[in-house]
N, C-alpha and C positions, 0 to 999 in steps of 0.2 A: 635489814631492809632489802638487801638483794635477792634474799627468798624468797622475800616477798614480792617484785618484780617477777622474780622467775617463774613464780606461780599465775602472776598477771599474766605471762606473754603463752604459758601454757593454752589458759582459759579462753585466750583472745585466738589461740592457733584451731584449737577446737571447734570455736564458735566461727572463725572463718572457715574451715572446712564443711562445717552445717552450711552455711550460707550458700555456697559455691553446690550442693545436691539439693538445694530449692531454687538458686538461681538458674541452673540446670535444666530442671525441669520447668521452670517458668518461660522461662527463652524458646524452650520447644513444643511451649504452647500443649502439658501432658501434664496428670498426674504422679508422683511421686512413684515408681516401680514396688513391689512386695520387696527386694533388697534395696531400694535407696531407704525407703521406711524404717528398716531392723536398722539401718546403718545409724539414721540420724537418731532412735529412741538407742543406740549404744549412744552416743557422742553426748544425746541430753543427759545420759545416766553420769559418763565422763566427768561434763563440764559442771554438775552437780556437786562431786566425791571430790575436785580440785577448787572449785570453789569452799566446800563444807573445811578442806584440809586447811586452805587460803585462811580460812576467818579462825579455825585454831592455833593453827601459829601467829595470827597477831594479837590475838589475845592473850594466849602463853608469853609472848614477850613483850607486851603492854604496848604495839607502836601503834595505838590510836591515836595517840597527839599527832605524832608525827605523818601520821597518812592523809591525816584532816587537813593540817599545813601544807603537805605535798601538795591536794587537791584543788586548794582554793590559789596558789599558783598559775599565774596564767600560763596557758598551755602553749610550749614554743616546737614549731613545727620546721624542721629546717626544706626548704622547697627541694633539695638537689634527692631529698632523703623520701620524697611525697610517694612514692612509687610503692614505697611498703609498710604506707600508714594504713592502718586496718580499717580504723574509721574515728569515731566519735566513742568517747567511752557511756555517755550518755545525754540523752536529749537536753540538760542544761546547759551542758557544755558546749553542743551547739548553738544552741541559743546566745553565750556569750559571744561563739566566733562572732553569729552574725552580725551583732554589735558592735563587736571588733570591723569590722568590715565594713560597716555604714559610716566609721568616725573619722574626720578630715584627718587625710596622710594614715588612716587604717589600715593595716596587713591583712591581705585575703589569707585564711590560715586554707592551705591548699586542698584539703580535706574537707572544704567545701564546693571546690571544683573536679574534684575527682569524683565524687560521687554522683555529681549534679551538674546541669547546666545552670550558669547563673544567667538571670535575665539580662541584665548590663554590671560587669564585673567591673567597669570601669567607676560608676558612680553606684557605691554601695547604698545611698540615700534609694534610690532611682530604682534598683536594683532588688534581684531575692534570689535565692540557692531554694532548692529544693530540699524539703527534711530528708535526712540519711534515711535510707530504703526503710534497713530497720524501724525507725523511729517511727517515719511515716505509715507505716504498716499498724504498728503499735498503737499511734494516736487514734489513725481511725475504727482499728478495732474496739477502742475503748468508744468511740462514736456511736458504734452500731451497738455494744453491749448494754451502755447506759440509755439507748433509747428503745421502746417497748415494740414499735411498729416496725422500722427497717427492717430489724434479722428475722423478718416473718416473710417479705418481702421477696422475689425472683431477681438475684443482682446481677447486670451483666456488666463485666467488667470492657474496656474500651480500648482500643489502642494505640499506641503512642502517634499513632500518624494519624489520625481520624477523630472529628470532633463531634461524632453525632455516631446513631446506628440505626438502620431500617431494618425489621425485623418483620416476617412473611407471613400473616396470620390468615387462620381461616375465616372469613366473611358469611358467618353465617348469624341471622337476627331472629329463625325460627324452626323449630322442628316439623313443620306441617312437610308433607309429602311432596317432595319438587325441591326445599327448600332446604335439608338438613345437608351440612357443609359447604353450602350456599349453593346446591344446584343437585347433587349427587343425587339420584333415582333407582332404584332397583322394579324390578316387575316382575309378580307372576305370567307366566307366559304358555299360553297354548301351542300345540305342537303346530310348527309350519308359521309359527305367529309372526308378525314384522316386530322388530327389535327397535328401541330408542336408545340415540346416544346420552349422557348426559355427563357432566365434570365437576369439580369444587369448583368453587369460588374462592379468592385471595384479595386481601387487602396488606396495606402496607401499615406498622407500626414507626412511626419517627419519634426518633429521641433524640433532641437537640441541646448537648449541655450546657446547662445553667450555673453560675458564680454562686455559693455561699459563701461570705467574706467575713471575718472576723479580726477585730480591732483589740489589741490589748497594751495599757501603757504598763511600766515597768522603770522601778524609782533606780536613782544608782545604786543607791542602799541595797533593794532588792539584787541587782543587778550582780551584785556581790559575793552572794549564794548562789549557786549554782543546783543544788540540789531544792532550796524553797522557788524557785522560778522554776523549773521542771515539774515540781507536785502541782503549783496554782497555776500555770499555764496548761498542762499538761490536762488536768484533774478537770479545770474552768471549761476547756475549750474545746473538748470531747464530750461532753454533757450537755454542750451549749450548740454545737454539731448537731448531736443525739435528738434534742429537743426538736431543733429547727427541721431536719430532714425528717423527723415523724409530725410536724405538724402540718410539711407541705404534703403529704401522703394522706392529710384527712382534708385539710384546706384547702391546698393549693391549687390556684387558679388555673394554670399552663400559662398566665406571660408571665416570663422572665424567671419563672421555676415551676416546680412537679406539679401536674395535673392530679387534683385530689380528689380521693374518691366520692366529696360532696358537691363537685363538679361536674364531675364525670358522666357521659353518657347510657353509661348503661344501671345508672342509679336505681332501685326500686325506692320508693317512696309508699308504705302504706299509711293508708287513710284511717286518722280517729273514731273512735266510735260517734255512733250520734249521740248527741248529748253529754258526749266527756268533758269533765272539768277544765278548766286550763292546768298547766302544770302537773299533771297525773300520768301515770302508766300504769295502765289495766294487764290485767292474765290476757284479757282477749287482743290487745296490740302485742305480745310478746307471740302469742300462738301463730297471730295473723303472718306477723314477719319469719317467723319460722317457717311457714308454709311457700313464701315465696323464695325462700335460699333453692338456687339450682342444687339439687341433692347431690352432684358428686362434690358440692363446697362444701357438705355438710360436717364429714371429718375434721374438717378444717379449721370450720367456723369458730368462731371466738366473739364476743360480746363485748365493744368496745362502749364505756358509759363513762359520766361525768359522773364524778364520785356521789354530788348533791342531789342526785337519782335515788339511793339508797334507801331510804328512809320507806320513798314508795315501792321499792323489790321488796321489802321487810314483810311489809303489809298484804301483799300482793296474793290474793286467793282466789281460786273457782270455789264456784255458789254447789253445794250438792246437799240438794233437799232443804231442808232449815237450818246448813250449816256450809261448813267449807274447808277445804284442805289446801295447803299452802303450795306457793306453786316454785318461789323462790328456794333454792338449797343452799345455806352460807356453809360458808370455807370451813372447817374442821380440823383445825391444827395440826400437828405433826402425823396426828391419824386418817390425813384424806389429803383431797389437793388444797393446795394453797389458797385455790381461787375457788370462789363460789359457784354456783353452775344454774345454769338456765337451760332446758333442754337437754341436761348433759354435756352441754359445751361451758367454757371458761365465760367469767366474768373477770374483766381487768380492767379496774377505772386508768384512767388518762385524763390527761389537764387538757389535752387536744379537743374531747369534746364539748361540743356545746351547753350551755346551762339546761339546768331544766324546763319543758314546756317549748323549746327551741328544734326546730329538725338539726338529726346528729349529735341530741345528748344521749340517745343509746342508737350503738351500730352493730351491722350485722354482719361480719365480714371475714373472707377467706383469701389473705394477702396472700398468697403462693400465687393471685391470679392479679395481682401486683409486681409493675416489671420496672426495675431500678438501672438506671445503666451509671458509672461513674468512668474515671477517667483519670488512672497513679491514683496517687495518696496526696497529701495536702502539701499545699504550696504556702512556703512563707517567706518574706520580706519585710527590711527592719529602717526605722529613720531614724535620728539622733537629734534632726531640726522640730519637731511635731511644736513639740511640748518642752525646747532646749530649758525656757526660763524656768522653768518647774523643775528641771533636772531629770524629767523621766524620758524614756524612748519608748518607740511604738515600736511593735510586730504585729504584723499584716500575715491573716490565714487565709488561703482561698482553698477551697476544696469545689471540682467539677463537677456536678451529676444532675439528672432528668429523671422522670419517673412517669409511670402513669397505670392504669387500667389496661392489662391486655383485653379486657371485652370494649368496645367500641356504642353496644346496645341492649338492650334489656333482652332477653331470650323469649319467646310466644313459644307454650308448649305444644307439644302435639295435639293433645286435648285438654281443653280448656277455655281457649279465646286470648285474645289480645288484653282483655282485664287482668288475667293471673300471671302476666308474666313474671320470668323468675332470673334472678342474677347471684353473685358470689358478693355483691355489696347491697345491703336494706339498711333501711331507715322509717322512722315514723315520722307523718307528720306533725307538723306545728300543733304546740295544742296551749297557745296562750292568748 
């Protein structure tokens, strides 16, 4: 067993040494240098070969009983000793302190205040620690990866003193002459000619963070494992994150969370054909909306649709001559991309949007012109009273962030008219 500690405190010396050359650079506000890089893919390769060595000798000498027992042991942290506690050996484990810490005459295990400020230390009920960096980090990556829309998304991270961020855009609503970067003019000019001044224009972006909060009960029984309370809180509430922060990015209103992009001002909305059925999508709505994407979104674009659309993409052809050719191209297995294509661009259904026949069950959209701001990683706090007769306890998630559309208006081309304008977000209309 002692080798097997010795191997723990190797893995855990390692793994604080990575930590402290992204803390590093995190603090000074820079990415990672070409040698802090080689350093930390040596220390991942490291902490891999002692890890891999770790799990052959306890296999070689069968202490799985004995490590399982060790772990479900509750973890004693002596305070005088806090100073060179590494951290958390993993997110359930925290999760118990907190617990530990909310319960009348509870031990704050100090490895919650080391890392964190606790809201009120004094009433653990009342009170919450922030998830250990790691963890927090971890949770909400699995946030952004299980959800389809954020990691498409411009994310600007926030700082620990500032609750909001104004961000300096260019105000410009048209390309006509006078008007492109909301003032900027150039001139042909004849010799001796009088000169005109002219400057952009700016407007302001505000992003005022908003609460997603997350409630999870948790039995004693569960309470007991440490490792099944990290998989189902962990697994539950990063997916449920995922969902909620890409729903506010098509929905959301702007009070009290993200302005979404069926909100949003600078929405294109093309018009149905005349006489189109209800509930349908024609070749000639898919060409129309393609026509009004601002072409440098076109890269980008991606085709956001509510799955129950499908049926009519299947179908979906231009008339040539006494016949017709399909305008839809589905996904192609392992031999093409994943996704189907419209234009060339992806097709990827989402629960976000709307049914069919509805404006927003198919979208036309280039989220890189989508701007996220959040603010750390998620905040949890735990009670013991919620639900005492039941026997379960609550954990409270809050996670900070805002979002919205950096275009503020629909774009007027140079030529064309005020009819064509064009944006990085389309939609069709209503057609039920």
């Amino acid at each position: 067993m002692e080798k097997y500690l010795e191997y723990q405190a190797k893995i855990e010396g390692v793994r604080a040494e990575g930590l402290a050359i992204i803390d590093k650079a995190r603090d000074e506000k820079r990415d990672a240098t070409e040698e802090e890089n080689t350093k930390l893919e040596e220390l991942i390769g490291r902490k891999s070969k002692l890890e891999r060595e770790r799990d052959q000798y306890v296999q070689l000498k069968g202490l799985q009983p004995e490590i399982e027992a060790m772990k479900k042991e509750p973890t004693k942290v002596d305070p005088e000793e806090s100073h060179e506690t590494t951290g958390f050996r993993s997110f359930g484990e925290q999760l118990m302190a907190v617990i530990d810490a909310a319960k009348a005459g509870g031990k704050v295990d100090p490895r919650l205040t080391q890392r964190a400020t606790g809201l009120n230390e004094a009433i653990g009920s009342e009170g919450g620690f922030l998830v250990q960096t790691d963890f927090a980090t971890e949770l909400l990556k699995r946030a952004y990866e299980t959800g389809v829309l954020a990691n498409r998304c411009r994310r600007i991270p926030i700082s620990a003193n500032a609750n909001g961020i104004k961000i300096n855009g260019i105000d410009e609503s048209s390309r006509a002459t006078g008007s492109r970067w909301g003032g900027v003019q150039a001139y042909w000019l004849a010799e001796a000619g009088s000169k005109t001044e002219s400057k952009p224009k700016f407007r302001k972006i505000e992003l005022e963070l908003n609460k997603l909060i997350g409630l999870c009960y948790a039995t004693d029984e569960l309470l007991q494992d440490t490792a099944a309370l990290e998989s189902i809180i962990g697994q539950a509430f990063s997916e449920e994150f995922g969902f909620m922060i890409d729903d506010a990015i098509i929905n959301g209103t702007g009070a009290g969370q993200p302005l979404g992009v069926l909100s949003s001002g600078c929405l294109v909305t093309v018009s149905k054909e005349a006489g189109q059925p209800a509930a349908t999508i024609l070749a000639e709505n898919v060409i129309k909306m393609w026509a009004r994407m601002w072409s440098r979104s076109r890269p980008n674009g991606v085709w956001f649709i509510n799955q129950n659309i499908e049926p009519q993409l299947h179908t979906m052809s231009l008339s040539v001559g006494t016949g017709g050719i399909p305008v839809y191209m589905p996904a192609n297995g392992l031999s093409d991309s994943p996704y189907a294509r419209l234009m060339g661009r992806p097709v990827i259904p989402i629960e976000q949007c709307q049914t069919l026949g509805t404006l927003g069950d198919i979208i036309l959209a280039d989220l890189s012109q989508y701007v996220l701001a959040d603010k750390g990683g998620i905040q949890t706090a735990s009670s013991i009273h919620v639900n005492f007769k039941y026997d379960e306890s609550v954990f409270r998630f809050v996670y900070r962030v805002d979002g919205q559309p950096i275009w503020n208006s629909a774009l007027t081309p140079y030529k064309g008219g005020a009819g064509s304008t064009l944006s990085p977000f389309v939609v069709l209309e209503s057609r039920s």
